[in-house]
C-alpha atoms as a printed R data frame, in Angstrom:
    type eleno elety resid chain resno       x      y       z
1   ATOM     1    CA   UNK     A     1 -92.452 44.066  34.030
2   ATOM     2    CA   UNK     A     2 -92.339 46.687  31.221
3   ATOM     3    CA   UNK     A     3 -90.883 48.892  33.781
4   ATOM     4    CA   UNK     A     4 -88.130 46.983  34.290
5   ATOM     5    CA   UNK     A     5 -87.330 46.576  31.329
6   ATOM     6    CA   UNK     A     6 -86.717 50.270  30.508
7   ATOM     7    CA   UNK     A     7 -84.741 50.654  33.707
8   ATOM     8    CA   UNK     A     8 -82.907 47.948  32.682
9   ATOM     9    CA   UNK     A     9 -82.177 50.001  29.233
10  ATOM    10    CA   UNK     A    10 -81.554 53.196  30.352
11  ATOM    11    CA   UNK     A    11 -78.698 51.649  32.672
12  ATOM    12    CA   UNK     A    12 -77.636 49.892  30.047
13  ATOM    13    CA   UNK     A    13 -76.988 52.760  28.053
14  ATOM    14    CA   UNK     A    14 -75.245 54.683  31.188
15  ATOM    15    CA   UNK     A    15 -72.847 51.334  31.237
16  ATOM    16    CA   UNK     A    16 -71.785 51.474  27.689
17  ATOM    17    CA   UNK     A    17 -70.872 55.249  27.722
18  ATOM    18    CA   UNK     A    18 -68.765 54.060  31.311
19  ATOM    19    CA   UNK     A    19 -67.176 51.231  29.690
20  ATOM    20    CA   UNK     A    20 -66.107 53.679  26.577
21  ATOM    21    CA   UNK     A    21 -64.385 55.962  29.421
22  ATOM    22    CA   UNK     A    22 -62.864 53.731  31.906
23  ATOM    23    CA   UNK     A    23 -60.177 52.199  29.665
24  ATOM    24    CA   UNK     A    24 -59.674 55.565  28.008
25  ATOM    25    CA   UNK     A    25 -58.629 57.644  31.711
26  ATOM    26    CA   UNK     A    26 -56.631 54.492  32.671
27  ATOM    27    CA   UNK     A    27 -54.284 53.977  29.675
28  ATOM    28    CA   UNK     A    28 -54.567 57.773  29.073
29  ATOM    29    CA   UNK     A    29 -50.658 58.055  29.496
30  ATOM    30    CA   UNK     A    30 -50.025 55.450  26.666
31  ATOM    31    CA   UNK     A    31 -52.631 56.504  24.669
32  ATOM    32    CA   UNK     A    32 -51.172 59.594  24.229
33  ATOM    33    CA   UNK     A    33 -47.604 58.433  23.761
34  ATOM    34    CA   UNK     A    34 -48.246 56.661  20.909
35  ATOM    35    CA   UNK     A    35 -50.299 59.218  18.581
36  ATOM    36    CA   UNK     A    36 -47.418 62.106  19.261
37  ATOM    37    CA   UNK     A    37 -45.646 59.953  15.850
38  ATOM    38    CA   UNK     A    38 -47.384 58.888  13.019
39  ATOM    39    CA   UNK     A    39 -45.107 55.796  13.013
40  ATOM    40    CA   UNK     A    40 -46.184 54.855  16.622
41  ATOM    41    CA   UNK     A    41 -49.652 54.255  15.402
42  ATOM    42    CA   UNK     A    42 -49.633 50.482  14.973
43  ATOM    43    CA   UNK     A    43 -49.422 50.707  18.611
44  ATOM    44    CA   UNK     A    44 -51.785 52.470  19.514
45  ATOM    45    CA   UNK     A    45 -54.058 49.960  17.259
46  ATOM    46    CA   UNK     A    46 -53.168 47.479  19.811
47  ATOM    47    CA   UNK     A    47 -54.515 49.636  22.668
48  ATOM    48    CA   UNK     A    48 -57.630 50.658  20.938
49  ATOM    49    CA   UNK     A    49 -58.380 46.635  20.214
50  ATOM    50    CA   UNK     A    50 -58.083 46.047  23.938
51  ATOM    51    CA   UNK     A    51 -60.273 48.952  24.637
52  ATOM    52    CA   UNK     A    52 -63.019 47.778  22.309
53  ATOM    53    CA   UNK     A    53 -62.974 43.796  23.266
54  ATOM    54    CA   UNK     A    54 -63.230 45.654  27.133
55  ATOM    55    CA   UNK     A    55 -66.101 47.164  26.068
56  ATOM    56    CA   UNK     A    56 -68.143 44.287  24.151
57  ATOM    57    CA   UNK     A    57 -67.075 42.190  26.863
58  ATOM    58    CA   UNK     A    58 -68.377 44.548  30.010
59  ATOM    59    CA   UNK     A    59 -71.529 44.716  27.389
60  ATOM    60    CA   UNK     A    60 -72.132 41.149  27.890
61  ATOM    61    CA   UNK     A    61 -71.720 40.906  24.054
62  ATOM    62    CA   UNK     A    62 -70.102 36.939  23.202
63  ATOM    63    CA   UNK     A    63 -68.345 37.978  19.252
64  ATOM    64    CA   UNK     A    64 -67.977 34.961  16.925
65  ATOM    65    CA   UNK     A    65 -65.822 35.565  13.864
66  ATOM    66    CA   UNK     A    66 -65.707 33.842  10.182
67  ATOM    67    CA   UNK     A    67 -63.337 34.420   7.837
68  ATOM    68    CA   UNK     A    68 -63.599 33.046   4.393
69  ATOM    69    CA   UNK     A    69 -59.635 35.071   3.766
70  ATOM    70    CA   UNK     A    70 -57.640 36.027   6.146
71  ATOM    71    CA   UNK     A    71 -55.852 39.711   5.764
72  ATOM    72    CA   UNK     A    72 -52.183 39.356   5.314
73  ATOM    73    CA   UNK     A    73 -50.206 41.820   7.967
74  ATOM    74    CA   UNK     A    74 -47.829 44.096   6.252
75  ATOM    75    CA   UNK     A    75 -50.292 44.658   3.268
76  ATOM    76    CA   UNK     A    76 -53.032 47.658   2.963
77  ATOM    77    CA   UNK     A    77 -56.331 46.762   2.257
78  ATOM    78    CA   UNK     A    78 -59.925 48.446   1.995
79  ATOM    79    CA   UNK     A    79 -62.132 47.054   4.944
80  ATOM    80    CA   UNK     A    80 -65.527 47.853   4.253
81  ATOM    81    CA   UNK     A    81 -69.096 46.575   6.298
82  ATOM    82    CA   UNK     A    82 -72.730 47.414   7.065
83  ATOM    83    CA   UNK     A    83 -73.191 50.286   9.672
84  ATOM    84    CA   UNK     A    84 -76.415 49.916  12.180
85  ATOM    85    CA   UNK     A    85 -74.690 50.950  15.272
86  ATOM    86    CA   UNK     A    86 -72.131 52.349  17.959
87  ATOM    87    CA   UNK     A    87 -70.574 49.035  18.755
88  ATOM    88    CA   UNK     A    88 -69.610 48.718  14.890
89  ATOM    89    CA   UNK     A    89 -66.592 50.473  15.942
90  ATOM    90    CA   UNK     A    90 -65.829 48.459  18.645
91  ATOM    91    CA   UNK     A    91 -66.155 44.682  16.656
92  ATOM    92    CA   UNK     A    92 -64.361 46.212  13.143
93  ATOM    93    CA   UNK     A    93 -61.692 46.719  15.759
94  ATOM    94    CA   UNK     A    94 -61.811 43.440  17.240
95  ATOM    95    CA   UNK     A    95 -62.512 41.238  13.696
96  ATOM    96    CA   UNK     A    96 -59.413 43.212  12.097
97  ATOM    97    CA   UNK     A    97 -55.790 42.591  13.665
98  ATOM    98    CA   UNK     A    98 -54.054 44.568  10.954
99  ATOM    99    CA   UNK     A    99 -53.714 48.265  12.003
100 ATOM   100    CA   UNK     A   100 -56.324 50.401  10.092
101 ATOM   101    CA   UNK     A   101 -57.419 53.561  10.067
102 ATOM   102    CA   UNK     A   102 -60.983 54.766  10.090
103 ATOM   103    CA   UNK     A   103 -62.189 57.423   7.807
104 ATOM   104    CA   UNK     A   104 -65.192 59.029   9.749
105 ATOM   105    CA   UNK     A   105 -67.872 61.855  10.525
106 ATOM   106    CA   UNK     A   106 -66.294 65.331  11.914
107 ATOM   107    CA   UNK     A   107 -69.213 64.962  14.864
108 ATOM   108    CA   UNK     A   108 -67.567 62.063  16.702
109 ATOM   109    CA   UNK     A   109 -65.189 64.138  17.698
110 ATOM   110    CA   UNK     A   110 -67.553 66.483  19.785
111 ATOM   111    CA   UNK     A   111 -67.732 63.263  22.228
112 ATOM   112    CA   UNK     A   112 -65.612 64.395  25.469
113 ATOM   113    CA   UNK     A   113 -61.892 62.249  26.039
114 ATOM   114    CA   UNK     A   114 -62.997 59.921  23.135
115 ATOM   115    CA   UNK     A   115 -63.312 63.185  20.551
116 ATOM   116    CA   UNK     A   116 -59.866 64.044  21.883
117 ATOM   117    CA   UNK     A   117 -58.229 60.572  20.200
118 ATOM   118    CA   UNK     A   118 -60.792 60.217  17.371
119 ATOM   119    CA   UNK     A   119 -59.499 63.541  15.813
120 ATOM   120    CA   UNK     A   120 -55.976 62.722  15.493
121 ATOM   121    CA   UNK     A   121 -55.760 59.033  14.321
122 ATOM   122    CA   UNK     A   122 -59.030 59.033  12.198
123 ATOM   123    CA   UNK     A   123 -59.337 61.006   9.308
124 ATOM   124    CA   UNK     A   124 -62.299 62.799   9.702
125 ATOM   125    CA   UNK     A   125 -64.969 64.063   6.931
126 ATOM   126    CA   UNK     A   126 -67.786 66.679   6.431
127 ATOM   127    CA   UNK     A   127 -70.170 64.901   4.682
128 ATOM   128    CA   UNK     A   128 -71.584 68.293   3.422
129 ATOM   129    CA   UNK     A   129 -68.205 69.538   2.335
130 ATOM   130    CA   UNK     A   130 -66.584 68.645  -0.954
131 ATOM   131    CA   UNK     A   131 -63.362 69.861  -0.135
132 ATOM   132    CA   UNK     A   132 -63.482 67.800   3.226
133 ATOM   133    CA   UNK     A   133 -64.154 65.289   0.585
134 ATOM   134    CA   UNK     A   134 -61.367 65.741  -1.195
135 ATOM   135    CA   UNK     A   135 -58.827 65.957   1.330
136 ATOM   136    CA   UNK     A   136 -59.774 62.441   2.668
137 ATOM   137    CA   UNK     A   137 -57.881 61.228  -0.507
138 ATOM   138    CA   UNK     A   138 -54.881 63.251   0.149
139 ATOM   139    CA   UNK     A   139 -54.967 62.001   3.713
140 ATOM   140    CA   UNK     A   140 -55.572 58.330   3.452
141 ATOM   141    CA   UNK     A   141 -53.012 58.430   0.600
142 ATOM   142    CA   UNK     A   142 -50.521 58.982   3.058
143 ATOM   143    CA   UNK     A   143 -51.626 56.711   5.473
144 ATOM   144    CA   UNK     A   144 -51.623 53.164   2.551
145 ATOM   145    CA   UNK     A   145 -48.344 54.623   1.409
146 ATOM   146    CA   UNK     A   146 -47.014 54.208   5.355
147 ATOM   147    CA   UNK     A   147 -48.584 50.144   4.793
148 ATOM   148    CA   UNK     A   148 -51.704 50.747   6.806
149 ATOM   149    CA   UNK     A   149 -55.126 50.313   5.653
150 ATOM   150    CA   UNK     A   150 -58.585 51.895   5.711
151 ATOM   151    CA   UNK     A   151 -61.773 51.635   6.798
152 ATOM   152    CA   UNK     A   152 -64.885 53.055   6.042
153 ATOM   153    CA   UNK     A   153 -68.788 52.640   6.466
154 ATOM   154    CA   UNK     A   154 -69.506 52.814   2.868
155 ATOM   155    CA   UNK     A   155 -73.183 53.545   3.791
156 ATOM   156    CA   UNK     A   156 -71.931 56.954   4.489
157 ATOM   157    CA   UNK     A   157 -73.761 56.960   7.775
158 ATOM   158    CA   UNK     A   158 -76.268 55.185   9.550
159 ATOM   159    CA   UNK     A   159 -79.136 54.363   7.993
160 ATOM   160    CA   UNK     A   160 -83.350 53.957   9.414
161 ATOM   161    CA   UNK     A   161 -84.036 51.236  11.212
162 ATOM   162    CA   UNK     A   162 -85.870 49.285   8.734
163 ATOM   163    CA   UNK     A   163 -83.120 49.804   5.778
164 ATOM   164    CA   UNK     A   164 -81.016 46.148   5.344
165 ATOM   165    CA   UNK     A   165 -78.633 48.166   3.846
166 ATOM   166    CA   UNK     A   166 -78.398 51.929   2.262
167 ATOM   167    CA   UNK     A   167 -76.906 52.791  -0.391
168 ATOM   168    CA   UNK     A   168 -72.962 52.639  -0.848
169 ATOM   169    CA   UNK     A   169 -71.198 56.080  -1.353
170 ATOM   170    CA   UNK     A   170 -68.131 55.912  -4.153
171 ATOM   171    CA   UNK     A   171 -65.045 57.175  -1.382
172 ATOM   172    CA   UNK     A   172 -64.236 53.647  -0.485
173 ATOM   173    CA   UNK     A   173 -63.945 52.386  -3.850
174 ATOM   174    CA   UNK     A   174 -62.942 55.206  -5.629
175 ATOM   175    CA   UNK     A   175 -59.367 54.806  -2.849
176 ATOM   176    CA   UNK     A   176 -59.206 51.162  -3.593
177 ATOM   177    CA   UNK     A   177 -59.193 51.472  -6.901
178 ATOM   178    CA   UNK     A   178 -56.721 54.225  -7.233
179 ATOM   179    CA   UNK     A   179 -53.936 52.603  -4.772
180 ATOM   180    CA   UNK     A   180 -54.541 49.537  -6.354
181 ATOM   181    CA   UNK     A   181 -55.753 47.687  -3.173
182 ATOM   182    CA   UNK     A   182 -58.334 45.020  -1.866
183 ATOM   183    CA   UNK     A   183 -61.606 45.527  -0.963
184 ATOM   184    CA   UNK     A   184 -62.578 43.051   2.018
185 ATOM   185    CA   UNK     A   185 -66.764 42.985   2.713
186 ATOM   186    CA   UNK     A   186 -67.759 42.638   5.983
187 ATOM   187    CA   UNK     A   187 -70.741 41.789   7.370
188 ATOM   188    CA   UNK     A   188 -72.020 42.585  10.835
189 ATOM   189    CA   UNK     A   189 -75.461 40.600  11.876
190 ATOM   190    CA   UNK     A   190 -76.468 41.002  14.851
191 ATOM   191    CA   UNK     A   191 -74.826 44.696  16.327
192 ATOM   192    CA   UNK     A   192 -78.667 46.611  15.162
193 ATOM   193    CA   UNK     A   193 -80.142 43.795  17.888
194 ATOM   194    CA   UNK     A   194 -77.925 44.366  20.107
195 ATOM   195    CA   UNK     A   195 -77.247 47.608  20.775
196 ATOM   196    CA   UNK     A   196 -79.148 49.846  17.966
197 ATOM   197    CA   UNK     A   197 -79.419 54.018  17.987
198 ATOM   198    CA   UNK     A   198 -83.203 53.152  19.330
199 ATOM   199    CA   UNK     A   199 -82.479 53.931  22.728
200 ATOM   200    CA   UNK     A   200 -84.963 51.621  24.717
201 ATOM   201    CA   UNK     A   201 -83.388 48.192  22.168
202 ATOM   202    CA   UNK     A   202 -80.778 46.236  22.698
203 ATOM   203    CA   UNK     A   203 -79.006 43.053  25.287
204 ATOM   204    CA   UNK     A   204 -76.382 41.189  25.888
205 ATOM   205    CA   UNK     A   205 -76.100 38.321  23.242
206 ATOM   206    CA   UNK     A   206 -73.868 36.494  20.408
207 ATOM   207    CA   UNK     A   207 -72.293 38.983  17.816
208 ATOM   208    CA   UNK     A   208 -71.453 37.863  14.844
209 ATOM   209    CA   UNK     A   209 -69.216 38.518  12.033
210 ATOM   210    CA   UNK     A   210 -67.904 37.410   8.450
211 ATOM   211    CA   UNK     A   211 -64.997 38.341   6.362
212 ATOM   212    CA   UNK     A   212 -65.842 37.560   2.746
213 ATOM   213    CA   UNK     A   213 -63.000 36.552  -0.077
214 ATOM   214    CA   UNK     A   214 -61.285 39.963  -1.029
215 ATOM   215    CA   UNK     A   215 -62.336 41.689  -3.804
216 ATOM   216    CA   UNK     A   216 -58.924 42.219  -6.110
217 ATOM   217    CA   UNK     A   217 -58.355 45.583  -7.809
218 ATOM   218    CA   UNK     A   218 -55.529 44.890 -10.060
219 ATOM   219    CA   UNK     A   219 -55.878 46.208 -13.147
220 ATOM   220    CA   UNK     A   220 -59.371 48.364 -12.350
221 ATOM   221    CA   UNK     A   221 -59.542 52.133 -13.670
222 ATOM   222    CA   UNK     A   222 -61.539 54.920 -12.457
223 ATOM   223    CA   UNK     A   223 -64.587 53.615 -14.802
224 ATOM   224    CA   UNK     A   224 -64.872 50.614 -12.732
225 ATOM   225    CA   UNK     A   225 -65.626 52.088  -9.451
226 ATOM   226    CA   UNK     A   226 -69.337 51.672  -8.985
227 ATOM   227    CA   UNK     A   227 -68.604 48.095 -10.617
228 ATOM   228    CA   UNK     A   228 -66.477 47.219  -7.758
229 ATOM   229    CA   UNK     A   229 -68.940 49.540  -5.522
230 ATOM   230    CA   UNK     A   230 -71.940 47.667  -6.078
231 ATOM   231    CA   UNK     A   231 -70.352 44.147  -6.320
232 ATOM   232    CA   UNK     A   232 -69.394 44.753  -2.488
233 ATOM   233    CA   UNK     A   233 -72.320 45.727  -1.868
234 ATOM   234    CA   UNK     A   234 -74.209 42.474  -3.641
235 ATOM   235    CA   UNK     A   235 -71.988 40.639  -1.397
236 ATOM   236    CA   UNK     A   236 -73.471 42.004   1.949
237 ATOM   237    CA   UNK     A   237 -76.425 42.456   1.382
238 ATOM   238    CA   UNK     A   238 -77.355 38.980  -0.040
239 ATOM   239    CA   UNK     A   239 -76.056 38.043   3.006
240 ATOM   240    CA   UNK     A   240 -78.181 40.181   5.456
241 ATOM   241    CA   UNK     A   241 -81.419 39.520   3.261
242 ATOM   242    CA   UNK     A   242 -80.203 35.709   3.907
């Protein structure tokens, strides 16, 4: 039986990495159309949410969404959740309908036909770098001021297995606070069951997924970043250790 079992994992694995591809070589044309203008990039947000609910589909993953507040489209907000695996990209993308842009790590974008994408609509960081750092700022700046918003894995990366939830870096919050903009938690429960970084883990199965009330920024100064940082971060993980 055990045998099995890891068969059934390792082809598992081989039929995520398929599922990522497929969609990618067959709307390759469009894809590319729409990231050749900045402007055009609300539509390629709609072809990237059909691409991920392909993919959690074909995974046999069943998504069920709760939303305390719903975004409003035309406004920028922060989106921020827990980060435990590879599909986290895929349900953000499916739980958010307003276009968004993802502030990630520079290695993604080693990952053949997906890296090719991932460079030029995220905005990428190295971690390591403090000038990488920096220019995040400059780069999401112009991305709220075009009405979009942002989202980032506060966590700064994925943490060990047995963590509920790392530590929050201040990059999230510091942007909020300085464009004046919502912070909306999200939680993800069930995405380190289902398909974790362990590589013999995971199965088809429920996802689940909560939008909490937004966190309001109005009137917050520089001081109160790790106030808003770690009131977000009450928020999910009182909700995980639930």
């Amino acid at each position: 039986m055990g045998v099995f079992k890891y068969l059934f994992w390792i082809l598992y694995r081989i039929w995520f990495y398929i599922l990522v591809t497929l969609p990618i070589v067959v709307l390759f044309p469009l894809l590319f159309v729409s990231i050749l203008k900045e402007k055009w990039y609300p539509f390629f947000f709609k072809l990237a949410r059909i691409w991920a609910k392909f993919i959690l589909i074909g995974m046999g993953f069943h998504y069920k969404i709760e939303r305390e507040q719903t975004p409003e489209y035309g406004k920028s907000y922060m989106f921020v959740a827990n980060h435990t695996s590879m599909t986290d990209i895929m349900l953000m993308l499916v739980v958010v309908k307003n276009p968004f842009v993802f502030v990630g790590k520079m290695e993604l974008a080693k990952i053949p036909l997906f890296g090719f994408f991932y460079k030029r609509t995220c905005i990428l960081v190295d971690r390591t770098s403090a000038k990488s750092r920096q220019g995040v700022f400059l780069r999401a700046q112009r991305r709220l001021k075009s009405g979009l918003s942002i989202c980032i894995f506060p966590e700064g990366g994925v943490p060990d297995e047995h963590i509920i939830l790392d530590e929050f870096k201040d990059g999230a919050f510091r942007l909020a606070v300085n464009h004046q903009i919502p912070v909306v938690p999200i939680v993800f429960y069930d995405n380190k069951k289902r398909f974790s970084y362990t590589f013999f883990s995971g199965g088809p199965g429920v996802m689940r997924a909560k939008i909490f009330k937004f966190l309001n920024t109005e009137g917050y100064a520089t001081k109160d970043t790790k106030l808003l940082k770690d009131k977000t971060r009450s928020i999910i993980y009182n909700e995980l250790n639930n």
